[in-house]
C-alpha positions in Angstrom: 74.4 145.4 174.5 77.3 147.7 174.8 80.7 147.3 176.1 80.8 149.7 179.4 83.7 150.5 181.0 84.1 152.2 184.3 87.2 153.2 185.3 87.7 150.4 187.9 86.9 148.1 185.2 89.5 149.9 183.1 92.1 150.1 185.3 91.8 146.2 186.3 91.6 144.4 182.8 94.7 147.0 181.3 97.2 146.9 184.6 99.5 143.6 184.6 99.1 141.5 187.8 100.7 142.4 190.7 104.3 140.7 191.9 105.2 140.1 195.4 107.3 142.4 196.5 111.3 141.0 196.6 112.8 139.5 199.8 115.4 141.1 201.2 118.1 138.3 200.8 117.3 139.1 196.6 117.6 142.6 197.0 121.4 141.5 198.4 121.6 138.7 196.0 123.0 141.7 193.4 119.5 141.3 191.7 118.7 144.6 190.2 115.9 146.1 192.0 112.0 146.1 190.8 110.7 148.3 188.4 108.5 150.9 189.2 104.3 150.5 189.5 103.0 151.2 186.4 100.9 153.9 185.7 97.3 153.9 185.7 95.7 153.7 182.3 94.0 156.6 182.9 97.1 158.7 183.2 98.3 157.4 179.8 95.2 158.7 178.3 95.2 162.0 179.7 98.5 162.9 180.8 99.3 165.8 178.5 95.7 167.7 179.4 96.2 168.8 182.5 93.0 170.3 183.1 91.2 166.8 182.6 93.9 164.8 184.8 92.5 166.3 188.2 89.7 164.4 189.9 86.8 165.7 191.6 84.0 165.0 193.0 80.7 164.3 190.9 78.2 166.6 191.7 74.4 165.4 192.6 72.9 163.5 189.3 70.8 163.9 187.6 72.8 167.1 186.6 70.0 170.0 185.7 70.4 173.1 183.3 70.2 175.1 186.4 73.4 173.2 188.1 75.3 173.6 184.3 74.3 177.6 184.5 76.0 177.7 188.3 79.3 175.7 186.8 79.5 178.5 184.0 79.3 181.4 186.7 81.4 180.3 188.3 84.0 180.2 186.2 83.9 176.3 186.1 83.9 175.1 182.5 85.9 173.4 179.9 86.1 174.4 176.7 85.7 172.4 172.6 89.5 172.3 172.7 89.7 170.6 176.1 86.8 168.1 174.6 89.1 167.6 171.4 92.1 166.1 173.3 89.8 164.1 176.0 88.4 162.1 172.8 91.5 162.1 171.3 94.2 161.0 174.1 91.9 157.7 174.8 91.1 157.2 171.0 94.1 154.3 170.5 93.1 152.8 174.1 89.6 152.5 172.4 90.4 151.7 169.0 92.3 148.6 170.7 89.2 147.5 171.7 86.8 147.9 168.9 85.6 144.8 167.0 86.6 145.3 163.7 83.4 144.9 161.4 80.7 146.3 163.3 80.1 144.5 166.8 78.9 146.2 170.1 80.2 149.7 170.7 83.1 150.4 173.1 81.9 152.8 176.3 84.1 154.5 178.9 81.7 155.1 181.4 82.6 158.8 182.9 79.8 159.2 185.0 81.2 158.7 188.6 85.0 158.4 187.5 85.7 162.1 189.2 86.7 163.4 185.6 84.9 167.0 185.0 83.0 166.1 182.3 80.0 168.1 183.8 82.6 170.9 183.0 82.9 169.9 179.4 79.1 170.1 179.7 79.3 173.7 180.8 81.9 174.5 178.4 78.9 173.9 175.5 77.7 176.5 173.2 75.4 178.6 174.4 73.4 177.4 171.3 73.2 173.5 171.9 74.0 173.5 176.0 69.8 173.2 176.9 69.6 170.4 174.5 72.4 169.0 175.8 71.5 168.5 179.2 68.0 168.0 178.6 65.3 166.6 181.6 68.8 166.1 183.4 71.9 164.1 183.3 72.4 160.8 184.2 75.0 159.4 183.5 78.2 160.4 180.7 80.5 158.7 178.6 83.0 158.2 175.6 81.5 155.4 172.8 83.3 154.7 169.8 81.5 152.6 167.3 83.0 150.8 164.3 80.2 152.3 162.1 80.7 155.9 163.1 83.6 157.6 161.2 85.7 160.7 161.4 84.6 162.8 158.6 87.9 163.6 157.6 90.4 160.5 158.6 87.4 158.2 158.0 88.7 156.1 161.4 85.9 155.5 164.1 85.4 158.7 166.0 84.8 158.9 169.7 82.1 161.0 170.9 80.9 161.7 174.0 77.1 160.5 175.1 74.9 162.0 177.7 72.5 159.5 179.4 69.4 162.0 179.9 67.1 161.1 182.8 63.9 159.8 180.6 66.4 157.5 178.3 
């Protein structure tokens, strides 16, 4: 079985516990005061690509070929190089989570986490965009498996999976 991550899931096991907020007799004790929230995980994966940082909403699943071709006229679509930093921004976040060895795969589930990746989906080459979406869409993530290596740095490699409506 894999390891699948939504971004709820994400965001609870990776933010620290919450604290009680100080009295106000510490606050006048000379204590110094709390530290700021911390920032959701997500941010710290995709802070520096700004067009993946806004969330939407998802549209209807599954999402058809006909639904990907009304995204690309209309100007909504996100390009390889948008596709590149999305895999590589949450690469460490995932590598920290891989099971050295082999082991089940590590899965940020996308699908209803308001990130556009039915943009990125658009943003596909004209020559592999039907295959991509298939019968339909349903559902979209990131997977990283130990097995599955970079080419080039030979490190595990994310990759993004579409969940197509007949498996």
């Amino acid at each position: 079985p894999s390891v699948w991550i939504s971004q709820e899931q994400h965001t609870a096991q990776t933010m620290p516990p919450a604290v009680d907020a100080p009295s106000s007799s510490a606050s006048s004790s000379g204590d110094p005061p709390p530290p700021p929230p911390p920032r959701r995980p997500s941010d710290d994966y995709w802070r520096d690509c700004p067009e993946w940082a806004a969330e939407g909403r998802c549209p209807p699943l599954p999402l058809s070929f006909a639904m990907v071709e009304d995204l690309r006229l209309q100007g909504r679509s996100l390009g390889r190089k948008v596709g590149h930093n999305v895999l590589l921004y949450c690469w460490k976040y995932m590598m920290s989570r891989l099971v050295p060895g082999g082991g089940d795969p590590v899965v940020i589930d996308l699908t209803a986490s308001g990130r556009p990746w039915w943009e990125l989906v658009a943003g596909a080459s004209d020559k592999i965009r039907r295959d991509l979406v298939g019968p339909g869409i349903a559902g979209f993530s990131i997977e990283m498996r130990a097995g599955v290596r970079c080419p080039y740095t030979k490190y595990p490699q994310p990759n993004f999976v579409a969940l197509h409506v007949d498996g």
